[in-house]
C-alpha positions in Angstrom: 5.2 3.8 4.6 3.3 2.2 7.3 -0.8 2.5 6.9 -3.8 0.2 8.0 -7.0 1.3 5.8 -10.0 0.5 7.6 -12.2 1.0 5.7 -11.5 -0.4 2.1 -9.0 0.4 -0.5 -9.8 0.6 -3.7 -7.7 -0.6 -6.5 -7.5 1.3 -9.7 -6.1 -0.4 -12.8 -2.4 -0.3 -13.0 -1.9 1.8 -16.8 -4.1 4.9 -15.0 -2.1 5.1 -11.9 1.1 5.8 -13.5 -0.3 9.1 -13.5 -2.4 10.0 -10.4 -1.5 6.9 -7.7 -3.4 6.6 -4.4 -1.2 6.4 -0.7 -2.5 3.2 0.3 -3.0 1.6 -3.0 -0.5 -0.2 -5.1 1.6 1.5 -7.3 1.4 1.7 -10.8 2.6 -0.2 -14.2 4.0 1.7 -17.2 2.2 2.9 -19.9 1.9 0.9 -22.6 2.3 2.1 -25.7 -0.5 3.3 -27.4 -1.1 1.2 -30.9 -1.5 3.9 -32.9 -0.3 7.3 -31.6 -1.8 10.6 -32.2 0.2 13.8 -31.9 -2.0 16.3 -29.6 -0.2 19.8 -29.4 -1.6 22.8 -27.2 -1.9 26.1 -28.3 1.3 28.1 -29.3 2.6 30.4 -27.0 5.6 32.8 -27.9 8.6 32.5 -25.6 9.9 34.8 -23.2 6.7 37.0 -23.1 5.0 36.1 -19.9 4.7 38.6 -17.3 7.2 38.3 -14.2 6.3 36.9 -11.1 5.7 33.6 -9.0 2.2 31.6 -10.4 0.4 28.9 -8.5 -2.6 27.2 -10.0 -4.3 23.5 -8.4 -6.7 21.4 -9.8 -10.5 21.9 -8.7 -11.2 18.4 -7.5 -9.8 15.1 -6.3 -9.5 12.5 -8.6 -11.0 9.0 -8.0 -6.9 8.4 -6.5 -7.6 10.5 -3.9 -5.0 12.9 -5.5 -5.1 16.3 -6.8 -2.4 18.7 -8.5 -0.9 21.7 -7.6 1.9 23.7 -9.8 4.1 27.1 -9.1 6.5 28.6 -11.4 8.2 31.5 -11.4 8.8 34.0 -14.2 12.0 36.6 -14.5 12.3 38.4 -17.2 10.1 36.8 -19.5 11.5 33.6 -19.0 11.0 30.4 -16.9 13.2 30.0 -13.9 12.1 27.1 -11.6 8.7 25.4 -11.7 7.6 23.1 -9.5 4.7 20.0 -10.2 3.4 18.0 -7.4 -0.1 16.5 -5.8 -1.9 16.5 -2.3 -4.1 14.2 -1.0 -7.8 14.4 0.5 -6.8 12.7 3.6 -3.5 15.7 3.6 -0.7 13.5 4.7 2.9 14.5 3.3 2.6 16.3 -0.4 2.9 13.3 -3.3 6.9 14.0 -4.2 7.8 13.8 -0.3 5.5 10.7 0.2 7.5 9.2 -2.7 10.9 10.4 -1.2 10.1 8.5 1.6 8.6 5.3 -0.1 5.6 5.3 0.1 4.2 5.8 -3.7 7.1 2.9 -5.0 6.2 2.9 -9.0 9.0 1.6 -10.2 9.1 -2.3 -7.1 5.2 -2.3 -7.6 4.5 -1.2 -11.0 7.6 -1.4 -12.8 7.8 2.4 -14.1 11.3 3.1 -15.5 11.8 5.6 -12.8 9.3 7.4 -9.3 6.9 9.7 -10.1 8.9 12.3 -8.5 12.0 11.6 -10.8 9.5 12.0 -13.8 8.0 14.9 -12.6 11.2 16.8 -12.1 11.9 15.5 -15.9 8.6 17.7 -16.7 9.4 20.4 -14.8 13.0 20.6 -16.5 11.4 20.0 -20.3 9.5 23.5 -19.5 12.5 25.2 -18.5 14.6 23.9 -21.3 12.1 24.4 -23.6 10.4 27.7 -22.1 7.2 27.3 -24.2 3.9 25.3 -22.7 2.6 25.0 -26.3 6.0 23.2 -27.0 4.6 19.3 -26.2 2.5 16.8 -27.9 0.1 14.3 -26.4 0.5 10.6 -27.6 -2.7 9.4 -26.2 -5.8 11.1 -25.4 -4.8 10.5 -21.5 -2.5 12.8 -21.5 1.2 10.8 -22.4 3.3 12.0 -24.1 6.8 10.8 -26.2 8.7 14.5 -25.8 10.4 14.1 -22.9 12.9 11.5 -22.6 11.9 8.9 -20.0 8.5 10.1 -18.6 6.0 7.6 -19.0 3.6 8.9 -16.2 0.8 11.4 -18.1 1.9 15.2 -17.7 -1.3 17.0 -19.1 -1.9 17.8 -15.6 1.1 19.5 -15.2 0.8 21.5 -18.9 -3.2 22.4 -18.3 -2.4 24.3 -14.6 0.9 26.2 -16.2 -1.6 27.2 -19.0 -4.5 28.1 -15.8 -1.6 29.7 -14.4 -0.4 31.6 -17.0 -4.3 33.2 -17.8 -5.3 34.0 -14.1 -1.7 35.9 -13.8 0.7 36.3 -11.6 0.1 35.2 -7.7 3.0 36.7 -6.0 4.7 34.3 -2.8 2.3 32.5 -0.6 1.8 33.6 2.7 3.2 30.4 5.0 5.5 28.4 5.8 5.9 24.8 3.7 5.0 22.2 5.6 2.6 19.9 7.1 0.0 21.1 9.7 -1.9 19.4 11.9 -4.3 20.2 15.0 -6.6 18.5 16.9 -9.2 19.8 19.0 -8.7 19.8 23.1 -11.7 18.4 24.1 -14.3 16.5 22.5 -17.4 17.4 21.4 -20.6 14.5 21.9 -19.0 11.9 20.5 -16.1 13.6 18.0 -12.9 15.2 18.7 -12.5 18.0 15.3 -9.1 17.6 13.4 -7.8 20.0 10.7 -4.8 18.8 8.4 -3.5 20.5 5.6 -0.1 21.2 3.5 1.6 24.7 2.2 3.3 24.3 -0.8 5.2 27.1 -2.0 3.9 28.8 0.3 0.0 28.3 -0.5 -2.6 26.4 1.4 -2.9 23.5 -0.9 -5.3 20.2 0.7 -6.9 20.5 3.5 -8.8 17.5 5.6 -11.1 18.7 8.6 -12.4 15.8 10.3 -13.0 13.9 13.5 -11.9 11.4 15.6 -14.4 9.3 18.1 -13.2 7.2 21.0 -13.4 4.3 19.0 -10.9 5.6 16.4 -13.1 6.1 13.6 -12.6 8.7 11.2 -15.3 10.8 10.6 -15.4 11.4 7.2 -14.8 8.0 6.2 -17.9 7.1 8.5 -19.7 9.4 6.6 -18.8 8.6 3.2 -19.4 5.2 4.3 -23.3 6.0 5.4 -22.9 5.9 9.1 -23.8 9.5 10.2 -26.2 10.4 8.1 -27.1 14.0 8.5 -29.7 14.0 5.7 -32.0 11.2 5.9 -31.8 11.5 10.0 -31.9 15.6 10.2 -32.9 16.9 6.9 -29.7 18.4 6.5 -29.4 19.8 2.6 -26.1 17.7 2.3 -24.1 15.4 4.2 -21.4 16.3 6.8 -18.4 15.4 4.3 -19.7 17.1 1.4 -20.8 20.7 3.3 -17.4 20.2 5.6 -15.4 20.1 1.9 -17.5 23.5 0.6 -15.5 24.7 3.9 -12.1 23.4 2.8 -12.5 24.8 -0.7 -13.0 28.2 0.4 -10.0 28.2 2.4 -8.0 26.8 -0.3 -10.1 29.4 -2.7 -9.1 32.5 -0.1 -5.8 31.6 1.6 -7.7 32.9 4.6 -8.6 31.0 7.6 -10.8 34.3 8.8 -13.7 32.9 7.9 -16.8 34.5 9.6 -19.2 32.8 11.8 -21.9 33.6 14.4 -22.2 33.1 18.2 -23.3 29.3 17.2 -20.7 28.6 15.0 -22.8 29.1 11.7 -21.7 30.9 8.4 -23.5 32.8 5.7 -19.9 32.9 3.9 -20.0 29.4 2.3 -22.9 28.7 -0.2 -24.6 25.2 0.8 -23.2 25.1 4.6 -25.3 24.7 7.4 -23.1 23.0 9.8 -21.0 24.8 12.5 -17.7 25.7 11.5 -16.0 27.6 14.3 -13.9 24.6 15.4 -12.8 24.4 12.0 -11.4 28.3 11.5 -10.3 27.8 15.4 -8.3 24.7 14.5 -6.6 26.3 11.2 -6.0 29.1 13.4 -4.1 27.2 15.9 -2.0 25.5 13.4 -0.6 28.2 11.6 0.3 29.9 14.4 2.3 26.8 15.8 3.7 26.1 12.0 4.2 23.0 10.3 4.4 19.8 12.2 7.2 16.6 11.6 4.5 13.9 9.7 4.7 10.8 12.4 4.1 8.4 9.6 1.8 6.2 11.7 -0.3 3.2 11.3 -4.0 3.9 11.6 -5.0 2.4 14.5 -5.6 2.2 18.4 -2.5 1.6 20.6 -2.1 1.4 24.0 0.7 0.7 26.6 0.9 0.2 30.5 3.0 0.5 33.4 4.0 -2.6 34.4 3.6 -2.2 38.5 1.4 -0.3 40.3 3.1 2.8 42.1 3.2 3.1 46.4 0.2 5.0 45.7 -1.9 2.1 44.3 -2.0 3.9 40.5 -1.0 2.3 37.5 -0.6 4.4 34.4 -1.9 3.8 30.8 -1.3 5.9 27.7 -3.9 4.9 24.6 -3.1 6.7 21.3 -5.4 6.7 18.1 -3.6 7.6 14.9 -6.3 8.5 12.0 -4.6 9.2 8.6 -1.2 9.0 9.9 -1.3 11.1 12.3 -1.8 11.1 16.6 -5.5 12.4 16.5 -6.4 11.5 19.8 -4.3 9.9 23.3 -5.9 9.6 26.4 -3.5 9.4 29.5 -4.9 7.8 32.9 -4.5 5.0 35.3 -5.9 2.3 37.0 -6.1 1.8 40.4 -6.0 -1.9 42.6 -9.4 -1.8 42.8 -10.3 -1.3 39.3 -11.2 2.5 39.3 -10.2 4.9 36.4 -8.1 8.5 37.9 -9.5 10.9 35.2 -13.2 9.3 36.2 -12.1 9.2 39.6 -10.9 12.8 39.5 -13.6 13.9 36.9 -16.1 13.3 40.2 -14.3 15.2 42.8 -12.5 12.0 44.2 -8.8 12.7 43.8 -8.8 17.0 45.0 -5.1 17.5 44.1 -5.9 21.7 44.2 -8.2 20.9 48.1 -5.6 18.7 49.4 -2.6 19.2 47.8 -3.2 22.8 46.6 -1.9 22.3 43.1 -3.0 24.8 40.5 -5.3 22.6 39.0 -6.6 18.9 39.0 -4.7 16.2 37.9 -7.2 15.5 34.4 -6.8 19.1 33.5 -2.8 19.4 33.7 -3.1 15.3 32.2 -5.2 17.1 29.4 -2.5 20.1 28.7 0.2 17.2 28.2 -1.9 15.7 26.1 -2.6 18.6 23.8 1.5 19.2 23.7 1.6 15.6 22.0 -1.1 16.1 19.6 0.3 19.5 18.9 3.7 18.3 18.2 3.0 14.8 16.8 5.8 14.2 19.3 6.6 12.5 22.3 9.9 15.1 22.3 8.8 16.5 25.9 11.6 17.4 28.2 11.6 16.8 31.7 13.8 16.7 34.8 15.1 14.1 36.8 12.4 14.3 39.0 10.1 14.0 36.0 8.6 17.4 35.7 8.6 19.9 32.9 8.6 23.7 32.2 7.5 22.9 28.7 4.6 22.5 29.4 2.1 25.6 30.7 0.2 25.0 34.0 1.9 21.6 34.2 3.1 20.7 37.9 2.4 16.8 37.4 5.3 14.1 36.9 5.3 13.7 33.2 7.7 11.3 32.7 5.6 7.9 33.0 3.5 9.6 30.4 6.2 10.2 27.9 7.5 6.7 28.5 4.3 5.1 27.6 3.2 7.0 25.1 6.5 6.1 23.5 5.6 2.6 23.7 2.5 3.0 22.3 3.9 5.0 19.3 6.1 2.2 18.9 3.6 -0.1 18.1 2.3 1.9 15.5 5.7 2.5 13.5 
């Protein structure tokens, strides 16, 4: 798993990531055993007399890892039949058992666990089926370890405090969407930012979401503004800061399972307590990504990338493709050219001086139909764009360009990222 953090890491102490890890930090040692143990059993609960149905409960908050909980279970006939433990993370990205499926959590070749996280989770899940009782375990240290289940070092009174929160708010019944990643970035940008929404389904259920922004320079903006640099309450008198009223958002989603979220003419909201910033590109960009489903993660290195024809064309043009990926993902890609003489096309056509609808009578300028492509990219996370031999597409609405020097370099610049 690829990933350039630019600004900081921080490293948590190897005994307390066993159970809570961080994407971009290193993985975690084993526990070590506690000198002297003390047996810490939860409340007894009778076997086989929970109500049927599918349960989902998450954590409230992030942990300092950057990770936070999520379980589903069902229950048939007083019994459970499958559960399911697992974590997303603030900056969304894959769910934590897929990111360690694909190698990027690694405890056991950086921290020398016995097994993954996701092998020891399974290991949990399979105790409560075996055992059908979540009073039936014992905590050897006041972290949350425990010596019941047979090779699980990592702690699991995450997973036994949301089956009990389960279990007490009742029954949920199947989420509403489809598993997966999504991902959407805004069309255009706005001043300086370009709004992103990220979030994962698990089970069906909105689980973490991450609305942001990307500027031209490839910053995030929530790690700009957790850093200090936007400042929207010493500068505007704002009653919180961006990141903090933009999470209030995030958590009602997650709350609701609804992205109808209402909002005024300006973009304001009276439905989120402590929100004064506009949110309609936020509900507009959930929106949008549910309706075009989850997205294949890219698995990128955070970063700016660019590629380049190598010649100039007949017509004195020669293209360039720059991609930003924030948090793994394509968040922005601007796709231009550069002429002889040193002048931009979208600038160039941007001020009336390239007229493909006047002279040519296309349907629309060349930046706009450029700018659809570019929105199929960044809507995909893909570069899978068909095309004919002549290098046009019908997969793309309102597109009449040539797309294929586009693909090509945006492929190269992908490259560089991987």
């Amino acid at each position: 798993m690829k990933r350039i953090v630019f600004f900081g890491i921080v490293l948590l102490a190897a005994t307390a990531l066993i159970g809570c890890g961080q994407q971009s930090e290193p993985a975690p040692q084993a526990a070590a055993p506690e000198q002297t143990p003390v047996a810490v059993a939860a409340p007894a609960a009778e076997p086989g007399a929970f109500a049927d149905g599918i349960y989902f409960a998450m954590e409230d908050d992030y942990a300092s890892s950057g990770w936070k909980y999520v379980v589903s279970f069902e229950v048939e006939q007083g019994d459970f039949v499958w559960a399911d433990w697992n974590g997303v993370h603030r900056d969304s990205g894959p769910d934590k058992k897929t990111l360690d499926k694909m190698g990027g959590y690694q405890m056991v070749a950086r921290g020398g666990a016995l097994d993954e996280w996701y092998v020891q989770a399974e290991r949990t899940e399979a105790y409560l089926l075996e055992t059908q009782d979540p009073s039936a375990i014992s905590y050897t240290s006041d972290r949350g370890h425990t010596d019941d289940i047979s090779r699980v070092t990592i702690r699991v009174v995450e997973f036994y405090d949301l089956v009990d929160q389960a279990l007490a708010e009742g029954p949920s019944g199947p989420g509403a969407y489809e598993d997966g990643i999504y991902f959407t970035s805004a069309q255009a940008y706005s001043g300086n930012w370009r709004s992103t929404v990220a979030f994962n389904v698990i089970n069906g259920y909105i689980a973490g979401v991450n609305w942001s922004a990307v500027d031209r320079d490839g910053r995030d903006k929530k790690s700009v503004d957790r850093d200090g640099g936007y400042q929207m309450v010493a500068r505007g008198g704002a009653i919180d800061e961006w990141y903090v009223q933009a999470q209030r958002v995030e958590n009602l989603l997650v709350d609701t399972q609804d992205p109808a979220i209402p909002y005024d003419d300006d973009g304001y909201t009276d439905a989120v307590s402590g929100v004064t910033i506009h949110i309609d590109d936020f509900v507009k960009l959930v929106q949008a990504s549910l309706d075009h489903g989850p997205v294949e993660y890219p698995d990128l290195a955070d970063g700016v990338y660019h590629a380049e024809a190598d010649e100039y064309a007949s017509s004195g043009w020669k293209g360039n493709v720059t991609l930003t990926v924030v948090n793994g993902f394509i968040a922005d890609v601007n796709w231009s050219a550069t002429h002889r003489d040193g002048r931009d096309k979208k600038t160039v056509d941007l001020e009336g001086g390239y007229q493909m609808v006047a002279r040519g009578g296309a349907i629309d300028e060349w930046y706009v139909q450029a700018q659809r492509v570019e929105n199929e990219l960044l809507r995909t996370q893909s570069t899978d764009i068909p095309y004919d031999d002549g290098g046009y597409t019908d997969a793309v609405s309102g597109v009449t360009i040539h797309i294929d020097e586009f693909v090509v370099l945006a492929e190269q610049a992908i490259e560089q990222a991987r």
